[in-house]
C-alpha positions as a printed Julia matrix, in Angstrom:
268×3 Matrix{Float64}:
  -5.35   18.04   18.87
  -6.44   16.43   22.36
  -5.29   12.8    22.13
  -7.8    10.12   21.41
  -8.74    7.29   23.76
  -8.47    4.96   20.81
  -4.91    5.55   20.68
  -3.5     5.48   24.46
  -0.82    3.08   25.13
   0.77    2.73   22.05
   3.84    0.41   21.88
   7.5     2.29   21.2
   6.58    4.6    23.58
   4.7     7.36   21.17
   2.71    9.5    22.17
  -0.9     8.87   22.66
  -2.09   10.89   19.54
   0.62    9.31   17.11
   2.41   11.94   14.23
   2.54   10.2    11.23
   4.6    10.72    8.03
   2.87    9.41    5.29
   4.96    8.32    2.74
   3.37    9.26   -0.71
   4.42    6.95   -2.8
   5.86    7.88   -6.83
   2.38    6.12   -8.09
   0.14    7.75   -5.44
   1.75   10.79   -6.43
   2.16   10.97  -10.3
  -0.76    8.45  -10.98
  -3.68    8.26   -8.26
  -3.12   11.09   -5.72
  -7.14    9.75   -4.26
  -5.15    6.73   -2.84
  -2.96    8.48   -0.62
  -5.5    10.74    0.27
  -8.1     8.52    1.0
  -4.73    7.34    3.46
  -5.0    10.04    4.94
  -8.56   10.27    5.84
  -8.22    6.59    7.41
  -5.84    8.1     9.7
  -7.15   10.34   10.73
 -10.22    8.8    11.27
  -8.33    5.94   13.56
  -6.96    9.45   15.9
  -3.33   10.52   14.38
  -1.83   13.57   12.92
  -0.48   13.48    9.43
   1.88   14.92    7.64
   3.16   13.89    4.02
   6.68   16.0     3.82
   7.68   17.68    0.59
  11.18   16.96    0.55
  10.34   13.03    0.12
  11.12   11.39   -2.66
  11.52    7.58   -5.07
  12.1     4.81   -1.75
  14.47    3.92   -4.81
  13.2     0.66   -5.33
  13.83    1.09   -8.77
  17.26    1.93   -8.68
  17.97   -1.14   -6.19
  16.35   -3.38   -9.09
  18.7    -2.46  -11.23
  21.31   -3.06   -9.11
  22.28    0.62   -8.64
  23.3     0.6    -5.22
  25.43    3.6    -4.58
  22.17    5.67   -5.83
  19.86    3.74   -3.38
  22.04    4.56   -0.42
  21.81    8.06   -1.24
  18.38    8.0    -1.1
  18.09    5.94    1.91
  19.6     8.41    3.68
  17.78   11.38    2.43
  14.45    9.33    3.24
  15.98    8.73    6.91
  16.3    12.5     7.25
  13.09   13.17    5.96
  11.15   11.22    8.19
  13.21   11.04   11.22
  10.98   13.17   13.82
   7.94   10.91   13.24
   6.03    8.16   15.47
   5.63    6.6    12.42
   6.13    6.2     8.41
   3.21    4.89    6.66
   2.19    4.14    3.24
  -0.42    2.54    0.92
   2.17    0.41   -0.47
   3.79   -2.35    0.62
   6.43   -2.61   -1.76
   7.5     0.78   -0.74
   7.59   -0.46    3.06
   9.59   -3.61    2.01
  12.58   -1.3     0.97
  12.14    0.87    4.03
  12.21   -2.05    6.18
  13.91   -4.47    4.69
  16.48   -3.02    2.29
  17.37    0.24    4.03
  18.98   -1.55    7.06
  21.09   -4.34    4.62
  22.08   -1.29    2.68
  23.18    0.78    5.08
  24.66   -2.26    7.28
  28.37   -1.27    6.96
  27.72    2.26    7.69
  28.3     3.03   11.65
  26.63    6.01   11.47
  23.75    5.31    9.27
  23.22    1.47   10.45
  20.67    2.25   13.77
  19.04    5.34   12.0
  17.84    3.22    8.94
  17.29    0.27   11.58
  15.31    2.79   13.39
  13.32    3.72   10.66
  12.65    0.09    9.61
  10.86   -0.29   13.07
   8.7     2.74   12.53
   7.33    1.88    8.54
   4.33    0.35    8.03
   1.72   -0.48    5.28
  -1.25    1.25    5.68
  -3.85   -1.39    6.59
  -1.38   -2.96    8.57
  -0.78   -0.26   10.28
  -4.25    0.66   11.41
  -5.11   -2.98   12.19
  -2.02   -4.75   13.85
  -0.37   -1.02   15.5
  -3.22    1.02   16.23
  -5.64   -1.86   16.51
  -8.24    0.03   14.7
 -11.95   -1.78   13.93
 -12.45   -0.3    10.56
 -14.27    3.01    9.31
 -17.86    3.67   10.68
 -20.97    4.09    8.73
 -18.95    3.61    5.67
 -21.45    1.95    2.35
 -20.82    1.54   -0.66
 -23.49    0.41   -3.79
 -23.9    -3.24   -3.06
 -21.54   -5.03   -5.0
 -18.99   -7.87   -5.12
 -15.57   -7.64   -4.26
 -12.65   -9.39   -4.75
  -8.47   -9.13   -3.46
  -5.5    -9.31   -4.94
  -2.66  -10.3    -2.01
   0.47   -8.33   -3.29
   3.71  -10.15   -3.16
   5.75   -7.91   -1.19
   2.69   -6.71    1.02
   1.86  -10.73    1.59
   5.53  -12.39    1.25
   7.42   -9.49    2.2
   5.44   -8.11    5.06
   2.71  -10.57    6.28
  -0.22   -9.03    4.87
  -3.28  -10.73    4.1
  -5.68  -10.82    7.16
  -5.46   -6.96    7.59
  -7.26   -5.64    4.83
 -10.34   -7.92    4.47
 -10.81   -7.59    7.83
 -11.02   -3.91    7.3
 -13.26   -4.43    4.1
 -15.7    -6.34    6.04
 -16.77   -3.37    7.51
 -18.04   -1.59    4.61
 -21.58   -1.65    4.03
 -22.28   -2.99    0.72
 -18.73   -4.88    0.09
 -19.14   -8.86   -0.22
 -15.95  -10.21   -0.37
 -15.63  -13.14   -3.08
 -12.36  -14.3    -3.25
 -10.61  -15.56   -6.46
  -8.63  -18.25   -7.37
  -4.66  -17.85   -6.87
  -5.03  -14.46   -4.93
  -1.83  -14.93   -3.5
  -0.18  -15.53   -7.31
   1.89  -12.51   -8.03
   0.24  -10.0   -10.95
   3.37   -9.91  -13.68
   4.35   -6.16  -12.44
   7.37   -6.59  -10.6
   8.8    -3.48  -10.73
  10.86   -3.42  -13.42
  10.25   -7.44  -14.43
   7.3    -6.08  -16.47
   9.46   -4.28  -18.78
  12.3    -6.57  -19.2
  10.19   -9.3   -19.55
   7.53   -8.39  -21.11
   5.98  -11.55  -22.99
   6.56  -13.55  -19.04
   4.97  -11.05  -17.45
   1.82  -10.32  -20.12
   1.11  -14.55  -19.45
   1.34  -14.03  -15.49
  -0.85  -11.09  -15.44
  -3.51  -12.87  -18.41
  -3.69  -15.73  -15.86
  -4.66  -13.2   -13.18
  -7.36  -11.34  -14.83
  -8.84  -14.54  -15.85
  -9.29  -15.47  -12.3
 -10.65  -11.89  -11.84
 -13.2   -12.72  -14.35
 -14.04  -16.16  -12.97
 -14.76  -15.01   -9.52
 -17.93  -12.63  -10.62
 -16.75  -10.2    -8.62
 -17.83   -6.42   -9.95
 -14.64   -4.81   -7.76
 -10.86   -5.25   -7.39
  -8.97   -4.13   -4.98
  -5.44   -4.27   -3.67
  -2.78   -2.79   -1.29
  -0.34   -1.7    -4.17
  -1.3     0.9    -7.3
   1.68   -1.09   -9.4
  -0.27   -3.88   -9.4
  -3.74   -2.87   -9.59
  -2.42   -0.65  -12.72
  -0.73   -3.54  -14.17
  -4.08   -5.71  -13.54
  -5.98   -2.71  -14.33
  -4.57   -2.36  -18.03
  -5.0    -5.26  -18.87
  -8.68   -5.47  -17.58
  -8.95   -2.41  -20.05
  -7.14   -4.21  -22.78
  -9.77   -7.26  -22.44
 -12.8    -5.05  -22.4
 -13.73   -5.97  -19.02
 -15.96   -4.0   -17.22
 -14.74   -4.84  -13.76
 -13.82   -1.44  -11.66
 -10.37   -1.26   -9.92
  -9.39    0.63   -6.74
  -6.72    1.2    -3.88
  -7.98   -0.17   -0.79
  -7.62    2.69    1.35
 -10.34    4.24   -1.52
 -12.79    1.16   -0.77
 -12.2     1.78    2.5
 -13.28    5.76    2.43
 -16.67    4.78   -0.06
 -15.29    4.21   -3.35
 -16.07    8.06   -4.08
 -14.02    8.38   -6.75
 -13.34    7.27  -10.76
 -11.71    3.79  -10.54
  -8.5     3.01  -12.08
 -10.17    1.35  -14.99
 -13.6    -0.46  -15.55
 -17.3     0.72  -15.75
 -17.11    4.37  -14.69
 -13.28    5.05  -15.39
């Protein structure tokens, strides 16, 4: 592929047409495979190569929950191997890109040998909208429209708290014909998912996430949308649960024309 204008002059020295690994996700991958391909039509559209490696696997976020540490480690270091030869590591998660870039290195901290390669990783992994807006300084997609509707976000705590991520995607959004942002009350508030919070507490985390779709509700807005599938599942449910007829999606699908079923809501 020739390399694009739009990309020249990258920072960390990539090359001008940047080689992405796109990391999957376990919920892009068992649950909504359109999110992480609707990933990879956004970057391609913003001039990079991708490639989404088989041998990836869990960022073993769940495993570092539960305090297994020994388990993470190991799969630190297979996820270092695995994505090594990249410009960059993307995803359409940030909780995934927390662990990469946050937990890896602190992991990995006594290790002499694995210490720079996981630091060197961290430096490279980014969350998708992030990515495209603060790295590659892409506008948004072109001649994108959607049915007119309303449309409201839900910041995700480790994509807001844990990486700075709140700006990036509405400014993408606001290019989409069609898409009226209407934002709710408490956006920031975190969902009740939590990883594995939602399971060992369940009654908390039902309450937390009630709140949220209530706020949902109250905003009017026809569309949710989000950076992270374990929270917009989470929300999602318990949309379903409540009979609500508002219609959930990734981001990165919002961002490519909402061509696909939602998550839940009218059209499911």
């Amino acid at each position: 592929m020739d390399p694009s204008p739009q990309t020249a002059g990258l920072p960390g020295g990539a090359r001008e047409t940047p080689r992405v690994g796109l990391f999957v996700t376990c919920l892009a991958n068992l649950f909504r495979p359109s999110a992480a391909l609707a990933a990879v039509q956004l970057l391609e559209a913003a001039g990079c190569t991708v490639d989404a490696p088989r041998a990836q696997t869990c960022c073993g976020q769940p495993a570092l929950n539960s305090g297994d540490f020994d388990d993470v480690r190991r799969i630190a270091r297979r996820t270092i191997d695995v994505f090594e030869g990249y410009d960059y590591v993307v995803a359409p998660s940030g909780s995934c890109i927390r662990t990469l870039r946050h937990d890896y290195p602190d992991l990995l901290a006594s290790d002499p040998a694995w210490k720079p390669r996981a630091e060197r990783l961290a430096a490279r992994a980014h969350e998708l909208t992030s990515f495209l807006t603060d790295v590659l300084g892409w506008a948004g997609p072109e001649r994108v429209a959607v049915p007119d509707c309303t449309l409201t976000y839900h910041d995700t705590c480790s994509g807001l708290r844990g990486l700075g991520i709140k700006a990036q995607p509405r400014a993408l959004l606001s290019r989409v014909e069609g898409v009226a942002l209407k934002e709710m009350k408490d956006a920031e508030v975190c969902c009740g998912f939590g990883g594995t919070f939602c399971v060992k507490y369940p009654e908390i985390s039902t309450k937390i996430v009630s709140d949220k779709t209530a706020n949902v509700a109250a905003s009017g807005a026809a569309v949710l949308a989000g950076g992270d599938l374990g929270c917009l599942m989470n929300i999602g449910g318990r949309l379903k649960r409540e009979g609500s007829p508002v219609r959930v999606y990734h981001v990165a699908e919002v961002l490519t024309g909402m061509n696909v079923d939602p998550i839940c809501g009218e059209g499911e």
